[in-house]
Residue, then its C-alpha position, 0 to 999 in steps of 0.5 A: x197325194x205324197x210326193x212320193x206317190x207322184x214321182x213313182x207315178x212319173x217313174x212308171x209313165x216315162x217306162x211305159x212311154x219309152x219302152x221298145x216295142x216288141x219285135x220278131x225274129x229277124x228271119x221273121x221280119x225280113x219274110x214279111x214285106x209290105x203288100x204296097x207302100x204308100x208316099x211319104x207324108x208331105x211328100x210330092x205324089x209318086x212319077x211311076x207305079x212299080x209292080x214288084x213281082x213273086x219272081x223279082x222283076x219289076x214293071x213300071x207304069x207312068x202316073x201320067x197315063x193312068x186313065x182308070x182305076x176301079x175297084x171289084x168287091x172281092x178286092x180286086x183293082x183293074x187299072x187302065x194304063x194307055x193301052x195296058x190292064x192291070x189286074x191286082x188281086x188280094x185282100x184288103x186292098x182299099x188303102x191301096x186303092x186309095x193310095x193308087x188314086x192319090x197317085x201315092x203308091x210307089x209300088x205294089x208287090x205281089x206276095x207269097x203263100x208264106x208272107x200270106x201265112x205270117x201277115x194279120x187277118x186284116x193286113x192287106x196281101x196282094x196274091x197276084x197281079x196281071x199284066x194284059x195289053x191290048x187295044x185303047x178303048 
């Protein structure tokens, strides 16, 4: 192999390497917000769960007292906080199933019918979360 041959293959690997990935449209981006967002890597596990609602108000459930967590095919997780349910429903939610149970989550944020229309196929969406209380089993 010449010389040259190598240092045009070292030329294209480092373009490769270092090229910016794609991006959207900024209005596009900002559409798009994450379904839930998981703890950072290495970091101690999340105090409160927050529900991030369509309408903007956010609900937030102490770690402490989550007792239950089950999971529905059809994607659909019913937590058990004291004397409150939550029911959080969507698709593809086992990472987020995952993360809740590792007390990881930091939030969950119920999503819109056009963030719904912007995401993947396989991206997880949460379509809509309930809040019921009621008497402690």
């Amino acid at each position: 192999m010449k010389d040259d041959d190598i240092k045009d293959r070292k030329k294209f690997l480092d373009r490769l390497v270092n090229q910016t990935p794609p991006r959207h449209e900024p209005e596009v981006e900002d559409a798009i917000r994450d379904a839930h967002q998981p703890g950072r890597v290495g970091a101690s596990v999340s105090i409160m769960l927050d529900l991030k609602m369509a309408d903007g108000s956010i609900e937030s459930f102490d770690y402490a007292y989550l007792r239950r967590a089950t999971f529905q095919e059809g994607d659909k997780i019913t937590l058990r906080f004291g004397k409150s349910r939550v029911i959080i429903e969507g698709r593809h939610l086992h990472a987020l199933r995952d993360s809740i149970t590792e007390r990881r989550a930091r939030f969950v944020h119920e999503g819109t019918d056009t963030e719904l229309g912007l995401r993947a196929e396989d991206e997880s969406h949460i379509d809509r979360i309930a809040i019921e209380e009621g008497d402690e089993e």
